[in-house]
C-alpha positions as CSV (number, residue, x, y, z in Angstrom):
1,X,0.0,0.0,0.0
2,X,1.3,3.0,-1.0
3,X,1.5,5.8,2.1
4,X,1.1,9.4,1.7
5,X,1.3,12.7,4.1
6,X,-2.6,12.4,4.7
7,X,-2.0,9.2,6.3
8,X,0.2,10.4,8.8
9,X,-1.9,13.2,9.0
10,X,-4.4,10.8,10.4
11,X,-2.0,8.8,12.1
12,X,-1.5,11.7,14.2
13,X,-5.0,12.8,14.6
14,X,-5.9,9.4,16.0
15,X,-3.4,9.0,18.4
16,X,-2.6,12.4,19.5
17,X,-6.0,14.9,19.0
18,X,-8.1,12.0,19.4
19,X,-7.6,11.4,23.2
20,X,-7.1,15.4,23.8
21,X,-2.8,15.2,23.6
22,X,-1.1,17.8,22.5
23,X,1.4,16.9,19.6
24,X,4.5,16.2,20.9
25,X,6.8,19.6,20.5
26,X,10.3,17.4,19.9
27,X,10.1,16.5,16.4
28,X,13.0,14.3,16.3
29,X,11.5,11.8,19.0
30,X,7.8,12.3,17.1
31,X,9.5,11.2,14.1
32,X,11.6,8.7,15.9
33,X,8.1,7.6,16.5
34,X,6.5,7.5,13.1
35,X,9.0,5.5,11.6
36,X,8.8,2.5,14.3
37,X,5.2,2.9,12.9
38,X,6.1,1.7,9.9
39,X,6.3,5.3,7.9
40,X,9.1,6.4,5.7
41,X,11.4,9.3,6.8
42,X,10.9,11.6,3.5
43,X,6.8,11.6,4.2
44,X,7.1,12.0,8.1
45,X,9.5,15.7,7.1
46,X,6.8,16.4,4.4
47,X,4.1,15.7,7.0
48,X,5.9,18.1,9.6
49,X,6.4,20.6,6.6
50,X,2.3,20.5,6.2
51,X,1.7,20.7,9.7
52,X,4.4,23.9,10.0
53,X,2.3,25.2,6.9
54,X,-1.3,24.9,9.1
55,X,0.9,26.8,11.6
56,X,1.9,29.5,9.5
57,X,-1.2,30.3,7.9
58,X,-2.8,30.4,11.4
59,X,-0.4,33.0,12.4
60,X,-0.9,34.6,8.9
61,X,-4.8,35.0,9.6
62,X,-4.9,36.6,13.1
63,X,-2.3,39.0,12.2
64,X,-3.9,39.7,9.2
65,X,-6.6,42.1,8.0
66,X,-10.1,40.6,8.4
67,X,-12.6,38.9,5.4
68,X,-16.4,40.3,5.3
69,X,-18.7,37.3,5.3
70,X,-19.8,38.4,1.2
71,X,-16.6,37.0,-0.4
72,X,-16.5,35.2,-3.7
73,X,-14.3,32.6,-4.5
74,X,-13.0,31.5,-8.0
75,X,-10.9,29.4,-7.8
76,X,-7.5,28.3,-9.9
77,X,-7.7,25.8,-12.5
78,X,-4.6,23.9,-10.5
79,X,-7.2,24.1,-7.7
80,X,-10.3,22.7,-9.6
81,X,-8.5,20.0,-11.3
82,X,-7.5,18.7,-7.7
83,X,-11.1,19.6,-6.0
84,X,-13.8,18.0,-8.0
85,X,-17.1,19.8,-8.2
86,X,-18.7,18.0,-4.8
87,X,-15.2,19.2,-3.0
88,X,-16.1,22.7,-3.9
89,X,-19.7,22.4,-3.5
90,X,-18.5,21.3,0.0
91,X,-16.4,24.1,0.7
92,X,-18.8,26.6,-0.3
93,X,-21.8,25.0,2.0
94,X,-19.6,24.9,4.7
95,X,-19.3,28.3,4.4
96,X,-23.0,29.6,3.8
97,X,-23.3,27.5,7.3
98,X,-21.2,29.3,8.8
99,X,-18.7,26.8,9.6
100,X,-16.3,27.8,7.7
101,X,-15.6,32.0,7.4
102,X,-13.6,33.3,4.4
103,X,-10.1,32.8,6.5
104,X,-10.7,29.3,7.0
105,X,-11.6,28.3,4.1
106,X,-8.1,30.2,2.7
107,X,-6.7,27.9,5.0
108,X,-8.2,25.1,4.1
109,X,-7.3,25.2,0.5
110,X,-4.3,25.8,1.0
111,X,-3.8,22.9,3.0
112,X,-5.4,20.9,0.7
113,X,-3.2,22.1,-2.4
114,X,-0.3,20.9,0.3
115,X,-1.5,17.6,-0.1
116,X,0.9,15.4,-2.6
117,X,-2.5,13.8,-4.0
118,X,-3.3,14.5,-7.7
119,X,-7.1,14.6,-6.7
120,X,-8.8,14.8,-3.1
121,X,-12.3,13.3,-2.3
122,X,-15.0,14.3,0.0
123,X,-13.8,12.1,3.1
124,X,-10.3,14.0,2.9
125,X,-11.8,17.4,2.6
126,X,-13.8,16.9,5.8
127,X,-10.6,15.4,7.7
128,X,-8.3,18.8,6.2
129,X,-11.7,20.9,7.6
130,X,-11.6,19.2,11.0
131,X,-7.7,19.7,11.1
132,X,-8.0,23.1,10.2
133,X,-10.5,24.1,12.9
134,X,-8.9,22.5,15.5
135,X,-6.0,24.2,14.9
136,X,-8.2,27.5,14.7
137,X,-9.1,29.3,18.6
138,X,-13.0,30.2,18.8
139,X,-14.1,27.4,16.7
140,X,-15.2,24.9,19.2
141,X,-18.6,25.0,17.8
142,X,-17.6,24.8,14.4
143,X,-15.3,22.2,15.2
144,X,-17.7,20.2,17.3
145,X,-20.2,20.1,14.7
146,X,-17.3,19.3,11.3
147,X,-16.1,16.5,14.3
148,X,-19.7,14.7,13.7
149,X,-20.2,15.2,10.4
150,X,-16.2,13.0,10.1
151,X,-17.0,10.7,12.9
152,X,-21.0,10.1,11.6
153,X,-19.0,9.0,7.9
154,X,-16.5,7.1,9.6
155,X,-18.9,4.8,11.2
156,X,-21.2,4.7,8.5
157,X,-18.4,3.0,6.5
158,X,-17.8,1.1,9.4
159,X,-21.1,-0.6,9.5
């Protein structure tokens, strides 16, 4: 099976956000740690490089000048050709919800363009959105609420 940066991604999430830990702050013993998992040591740096990414583009957004709620979004053809219409459609109903403001969803696509993948599906999408917000202060609700909508698919596959 081939392994990618999303799976460590999740790797992470389950065993670290999962049960409330924080992400342990010395990278060499984390990635001491995702290699006896069985993951390569070029993905676990690309992995850290994502995560420094979600990092930066937090601090980017609350030191940056606010987004009205009335944006509009076009976006790149680099973009749509690795979003497919129900990834957008997604995006965008997220944000009419009021999940997602117009920061976030910046933040989201970006970390979704991060992702090595040529294309992302819906499942991804909602595990990037539930990454992002978590990573986000005053989200809870938002982040509550993205957590069910992920956990809900996950067991429905499950079953």
């Amino acid at each position: 099976m081939k392994e990618s940066v999303f799976d460590i991604l999740m790797y992470l999430f389950d065993h670290y956000f999962e049960d409330c830990y924080e992400i342990n702050t010395d990278q060499d013993a984390l990635k001491f740690e995702l290699i006896k998992a069985g993951f390569g040591d070029v993905l676990v740096d690309k992995a850290f490089d994502w995560l420094d990414g979600l990092t930066r583009q937090k601090d980017f957004i609350q030191t940056g000048t606010p987004v009205g709620n009335q944006t509009l979004r076009l976006f790149t053809k680099a973009e749509m050709e690795k979003l497919d219409t129900e990834c957008r459609g997604f995006i965008l109903f997220l944000e009419r919800s009021g999940v997602l403001d117009a920061c976030d969803r910046e933040v989201v696509i970006d970390r979704l363009m991060a992702l090595e993948s040529s294309e992302i599906n819906l499942q991804q999408l909602k595990w990037v959105v539930l990454m992002v917000l978590l990573n986000q202060p005053g989200k809870e609700a938002a982040c509550t609420w993205m957590e069910d909508v992920v956990l809900d698919d996950v067991n429905t596959l499950r079953h």
